[in-house]
Steps between C-alpha positions, in 0.01 A plus 500: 500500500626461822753239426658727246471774746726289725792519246780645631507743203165560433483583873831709510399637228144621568705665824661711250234609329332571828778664691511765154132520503519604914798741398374671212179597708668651791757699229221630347227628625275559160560139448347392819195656469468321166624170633290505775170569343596206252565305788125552621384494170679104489415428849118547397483319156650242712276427740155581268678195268563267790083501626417481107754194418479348808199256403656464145823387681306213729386387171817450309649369857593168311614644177744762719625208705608299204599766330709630780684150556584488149672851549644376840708192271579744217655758739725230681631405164551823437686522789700233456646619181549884614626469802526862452199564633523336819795818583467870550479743281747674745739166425439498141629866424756454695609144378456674142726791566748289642461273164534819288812587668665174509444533064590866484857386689505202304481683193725785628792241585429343090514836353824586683677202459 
């Protein structure tokens, strides 16, 4: 999880999300009440699951190690055939617009000719 939270654009991404998140709270003031009693409500679950899967977890400590280097090599492959997700999201919309435009003039300078 962490390793795929280190991708640029899960990561640039997930700052997105969060900087709407953060904005639509402070626009609107019926939604923060409601986001921030699901926030407790999360925050809560959270940590009554942690104490009850904590001695289930130092059980399966061997299975989650294996199974997390077998992620570990799947996600580097992965990588190394999208290298798309090693950039931002930022990068990626704007290396997309710039793509779309390059066509759309490309097209433009066909249809005119």
């Amino acid at each position: 999880v962490k390793e795929v939270a280190s991708l640029s654009l899960v990561s640039s991404a997930c700052d997105v999300v969060s900087a709407a998140y953060a904005s639509t709270k402070e626009s609107h003031p019926y939604l923060r009440s409601v986001c921030g009693a699901a926030e407790k409500g999360v925050q809560s679950v959270t940590e009554a699951t942690a104490s009850c899967v904590q001695p289930v977890l130092a059980t399966l400590e061997p299975h989650v190690a294996a199974a997390s280097e077998y992620a570990s090599k799947g996600l580097e492959k992965l990588g190394e055939k999208l290298p798309l997700l090693q950039k931002p999201l930022e990068q990626i919309l704007s290396d997309t617009k710039e793509l779309v435009s390059s066509r759309v003039a490309d097209v433009k300078d066909a249809v005119s000719s």
